[in-house]
N, C-alpha and C positions, 0 to 999 in steps of 0.2 A: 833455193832460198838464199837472202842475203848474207851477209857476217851480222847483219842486227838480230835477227832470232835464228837459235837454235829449233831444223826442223823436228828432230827426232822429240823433245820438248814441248813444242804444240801441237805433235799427234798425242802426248800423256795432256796436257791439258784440255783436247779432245776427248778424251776416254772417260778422264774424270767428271769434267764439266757432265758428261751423256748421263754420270751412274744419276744425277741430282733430278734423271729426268723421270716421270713415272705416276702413280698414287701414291706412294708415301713422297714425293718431290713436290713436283711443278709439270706440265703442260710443255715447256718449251725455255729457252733464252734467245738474245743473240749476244755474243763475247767479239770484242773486239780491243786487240791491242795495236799498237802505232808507235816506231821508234826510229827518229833519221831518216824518214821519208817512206818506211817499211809499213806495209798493213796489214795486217793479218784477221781476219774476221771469222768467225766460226758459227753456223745456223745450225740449231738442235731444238727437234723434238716439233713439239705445233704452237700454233698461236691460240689456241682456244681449248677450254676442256672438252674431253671427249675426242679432242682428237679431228675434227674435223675439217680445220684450216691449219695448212701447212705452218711452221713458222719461214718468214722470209726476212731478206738482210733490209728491207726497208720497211718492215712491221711495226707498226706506231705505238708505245708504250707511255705508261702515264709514270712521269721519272718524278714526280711528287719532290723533295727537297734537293734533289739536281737540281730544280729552280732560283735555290739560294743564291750559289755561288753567279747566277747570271742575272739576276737584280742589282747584287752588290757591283759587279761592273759597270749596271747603267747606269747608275748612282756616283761611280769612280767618274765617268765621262761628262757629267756633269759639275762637280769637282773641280775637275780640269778646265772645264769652262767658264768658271768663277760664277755657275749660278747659286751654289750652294757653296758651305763650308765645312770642313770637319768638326769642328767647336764650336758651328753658328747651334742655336738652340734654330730646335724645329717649328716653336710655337707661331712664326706670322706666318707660316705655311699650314701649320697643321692646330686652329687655335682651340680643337675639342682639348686636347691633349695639354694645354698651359693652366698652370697652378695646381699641378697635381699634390694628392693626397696619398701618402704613405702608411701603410698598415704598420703596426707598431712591431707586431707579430706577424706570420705567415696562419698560423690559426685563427689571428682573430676574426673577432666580427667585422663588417664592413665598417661600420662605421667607428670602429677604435682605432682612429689613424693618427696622424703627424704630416706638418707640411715637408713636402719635397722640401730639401738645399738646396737644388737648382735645378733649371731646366733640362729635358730632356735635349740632347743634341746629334748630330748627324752620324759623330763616331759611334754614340751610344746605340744607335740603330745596327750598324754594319757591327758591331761588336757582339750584339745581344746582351749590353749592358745598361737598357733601358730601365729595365725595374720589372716589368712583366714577362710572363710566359708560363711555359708547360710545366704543370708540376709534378716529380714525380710521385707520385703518392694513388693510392688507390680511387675512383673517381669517387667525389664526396666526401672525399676524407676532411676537407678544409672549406669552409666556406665560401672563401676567392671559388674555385673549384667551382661548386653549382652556379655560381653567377657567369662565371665563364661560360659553360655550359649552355644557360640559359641565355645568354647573347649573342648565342652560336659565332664564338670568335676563332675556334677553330684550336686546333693543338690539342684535345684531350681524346682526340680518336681518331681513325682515317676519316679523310675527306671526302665530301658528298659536293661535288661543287653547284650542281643541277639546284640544290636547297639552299645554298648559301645566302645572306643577306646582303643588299647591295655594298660596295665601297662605303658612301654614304653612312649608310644603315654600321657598318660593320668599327668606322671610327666614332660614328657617336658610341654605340652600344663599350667602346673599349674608355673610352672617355668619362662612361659615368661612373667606372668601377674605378679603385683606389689600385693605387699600385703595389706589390706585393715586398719590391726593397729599394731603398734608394737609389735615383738614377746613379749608376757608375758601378754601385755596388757588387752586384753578382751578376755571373752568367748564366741567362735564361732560354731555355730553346724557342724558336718558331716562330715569337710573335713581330722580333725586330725587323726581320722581312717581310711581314705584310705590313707594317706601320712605312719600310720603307718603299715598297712600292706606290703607296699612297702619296707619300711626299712627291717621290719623281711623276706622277698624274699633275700632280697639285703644281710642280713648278715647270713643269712644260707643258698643261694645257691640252695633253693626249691620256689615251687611252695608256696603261704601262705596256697592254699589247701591240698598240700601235707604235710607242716608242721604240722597243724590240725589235719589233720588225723592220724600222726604218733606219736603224741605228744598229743592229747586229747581226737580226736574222736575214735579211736581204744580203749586206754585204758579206756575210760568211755562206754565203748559197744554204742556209738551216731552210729549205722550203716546205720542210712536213711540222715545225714546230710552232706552234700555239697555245694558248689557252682554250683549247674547245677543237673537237673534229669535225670540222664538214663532212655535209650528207655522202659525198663524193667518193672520201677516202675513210668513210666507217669501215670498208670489208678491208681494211689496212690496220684496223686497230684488234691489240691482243684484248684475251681476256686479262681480267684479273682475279685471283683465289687467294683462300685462305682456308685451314683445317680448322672442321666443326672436330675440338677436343673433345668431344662427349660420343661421338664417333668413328671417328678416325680419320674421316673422309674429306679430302677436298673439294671444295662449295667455292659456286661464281661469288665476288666480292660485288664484282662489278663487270658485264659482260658485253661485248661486244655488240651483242644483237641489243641490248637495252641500255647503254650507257651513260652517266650521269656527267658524262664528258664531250658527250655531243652539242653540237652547236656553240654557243658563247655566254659562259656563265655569267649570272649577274655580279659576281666579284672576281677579277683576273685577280689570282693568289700571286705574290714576293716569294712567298716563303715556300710555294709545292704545288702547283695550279699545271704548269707545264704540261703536253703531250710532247713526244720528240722518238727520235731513229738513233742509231748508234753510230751513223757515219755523221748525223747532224751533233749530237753531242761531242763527237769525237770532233768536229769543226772549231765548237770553242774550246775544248780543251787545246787544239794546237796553238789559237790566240793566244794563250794563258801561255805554252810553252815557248810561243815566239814575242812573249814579251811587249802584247798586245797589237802586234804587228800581221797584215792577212796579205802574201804577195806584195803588191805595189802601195798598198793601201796601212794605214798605219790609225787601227780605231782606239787605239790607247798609246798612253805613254809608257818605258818601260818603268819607271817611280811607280806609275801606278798600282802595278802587276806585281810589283817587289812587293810592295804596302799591303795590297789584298794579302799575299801571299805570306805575310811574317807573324810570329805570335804579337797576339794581341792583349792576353790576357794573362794577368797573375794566376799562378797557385791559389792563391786567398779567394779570388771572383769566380775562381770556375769550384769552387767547396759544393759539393754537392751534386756534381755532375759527374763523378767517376765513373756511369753507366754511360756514359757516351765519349770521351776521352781515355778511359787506360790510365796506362802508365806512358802512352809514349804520343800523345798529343795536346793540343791547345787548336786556339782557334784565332784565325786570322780575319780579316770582313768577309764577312757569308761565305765562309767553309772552315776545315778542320784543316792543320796544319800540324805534320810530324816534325816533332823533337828531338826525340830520340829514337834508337833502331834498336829494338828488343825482337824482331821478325825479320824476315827477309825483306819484306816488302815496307817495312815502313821507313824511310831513307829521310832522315831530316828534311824541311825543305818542301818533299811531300803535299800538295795540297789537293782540296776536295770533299767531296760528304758524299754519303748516301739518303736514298728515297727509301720512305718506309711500305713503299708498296711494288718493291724488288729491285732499285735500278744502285748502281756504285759506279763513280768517275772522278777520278785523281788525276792529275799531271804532276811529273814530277822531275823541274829544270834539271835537275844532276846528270839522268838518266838518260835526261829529252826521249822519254817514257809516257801518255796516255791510254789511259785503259777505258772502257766504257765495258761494264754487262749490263745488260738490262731483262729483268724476268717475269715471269709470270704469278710468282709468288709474293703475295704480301709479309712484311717481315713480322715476326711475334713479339720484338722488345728492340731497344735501341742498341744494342749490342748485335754486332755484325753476324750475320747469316752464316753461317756454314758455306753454302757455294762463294760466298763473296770472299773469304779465306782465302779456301780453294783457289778461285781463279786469282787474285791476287800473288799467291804463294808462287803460283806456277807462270804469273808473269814475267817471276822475277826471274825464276829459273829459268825460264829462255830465252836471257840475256846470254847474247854467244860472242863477248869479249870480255 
């Protein structure tokens, strides 16, 4: 083993990572950390409930809001290109979304609003500082809430992508709803990433899958990632679970043998749509660490990769989000970014999210540190998992200088 990890250190994060695995667990992971050219990968347990298929280092997981942070950089590339602008408002691109209507209240009824100040715009997308999104509150609590719902716009439950309504279908349906606070205003989860993968459709003319693919997953060799799994490589894909609480027991969420991830959904999600590996995630996280640089090849600038990667958001805009930031982060374009180090692992700087149907990946410049797990458990709340802790905690710890 190198001087970048300590071995003795990833056989305990071996050990631990195994206890997560079982009936009261998960099925399976794959853990993979990466420091100074060092890799270290670790396969436990299976890929399916019951036990049936092994798990393997190229096992196809559905990394659900790992997708964010790789929107927001197709988006940054375009940027750079001067197709778009940070401050341009989005409305000649996206004209469902101009002249929006502001709820006066987050209770109110639909129609007790107020006009928008101003236009949505590009930041406000990469920010989640649009005016819409996930609320937390119990489903139905709020009116916004069933309309949501009822326009299957997505964010108020895991994803069924096989049902979703098309692109199309999915901006008018957000279009006719009122917004819930003024653009700028607050930090909203989920929905800025699907309004921006629409844009980047709408200003290049492609699929957002086909963009990806010709502009990151190609050139970073990501060959198992997509929106949808071909008939081809289904026996590559995990299950996914989640405990029926009224039992104890772990139940397919969504299953390899029936998946609603198969083929090419009618809406490629921004915001959580993605299938992907750990050595393919683990690809853009080195982007991210090389400062958008792949080899000989240079698919971002480093301004860019700063800019993703800095706080973006007040105290005041992120009011109500405590269940997803802590005490020791904010958020930077399409991911979370640490501020402060109250953990081992949370090193200012820091950036990344987690998938709420088991996956976590961070890079983190200081360290020139990427981590990817990716599991078979769907998560229960938006506060970090227990294994994601864990492997994190024990990342850090087998730093060996």
């Amino acid at each position: 083993m190198s001087a970048a990890w300590s071995s003795e250190r990833l056989r305990r994060m071996h050990d631990v990572l195994s206890g997560h695995i079982g009936p009261g667990g998960m099925p399976g992971l794959v853990a993979l950390v990466s420091r100074r050219g060092e890799v270290h990968v670790d396969v436990i347990g299976a890929a399916t409930l019951g036990g049936t298929q092994p798990m393997r280092r190229d096992t196809l997981f559905r990394i659900a809001s790992l997708t964010k942070p790789v929107t927001a950089a197709a988006a940054m590339m375009l940027i750079e290109e001067c197709r778009i602008r940070l401050d341009d408002s989005i409305e000649p691109w996206l004209p469902e979304l101009a002249n929006r209507r502001v709820l006066k209240r987050i209770d109110c009824e639909l129609d007790d609003t107020v006009s928008a100040n101003r236009a949505i715009t590009v930041r406000d997308l990469l920010t989640f500082r649009l005016g819409f999104g996930s609320v937390m509150q119990p489903p139905g609590t709020y009116p916004i809430q069933r309309a949501l719902s009822e326009a299957r716009l997505g964010g108020d439950g895991p994803p069924r992508p096989s049902l979703a309504p098309t692109g199309a279908e999915w901006i008018r349906g957000l279009g006719a709803l009122p917004l819930m606070y003024q653009p700028g205003e607050r930090w909203l989860y989920n929905t800025g990433s699907d309004v921006l993968g629409i844009l980047i459709e709408r200003v290049t003319g492609q699929s957002l899958g086909t963009f990806l693919r010709e502009r990151f997953f190609d050139p970073l060799g990501m060959r198992d990632t997509a929106f949808g799994v071909p008939a081809d490589k289904l026996h590559r894909l995990s299950d996914c679970v989640w405990k029926n609480h009224q039992t104890g027991a772990l139940e397919p969420y969504d299953s390899a043998a029936n998946s609603s991830w198969s083929g090419t959904p009618p809406f490629e999600s921004g915001a959580g749509g993605l299938v992907s590996t750990a050595d393919d995630y683990a690809a853009f996280s080195h982007l991210l660490l090389n400062y958008g640089r792949h080899g000989k090849q240079r698919l971002l600038s480093r301004p860019s990769i700063e800019l993703m990667m800095s706080d973006q958001v007040t105290p005041a805009q992120r009011q109500g989000a405590e269940l997803f930031f802590g005490n020791n982060s904010s958020w930077g374009f399409g991911g979370a970014v640490n501020t402060f180090r109250d953990e081992l692992w949370s090193v200012p700087g820091r950036y990344g999210w987690t998938g709420g149907l088991g996956s976590s990946g961070y890079s983190d410049p200081r360290e020139q540190l990427a981590g990817v797990l990716l599991t078979t458990r769907m998560m229960e709340s938006p506060q970090q998992a227990a294994v994601f802790l864990d492997f994190w905690n024990l990342a850090y710890q087998a730093i060996d200088d």
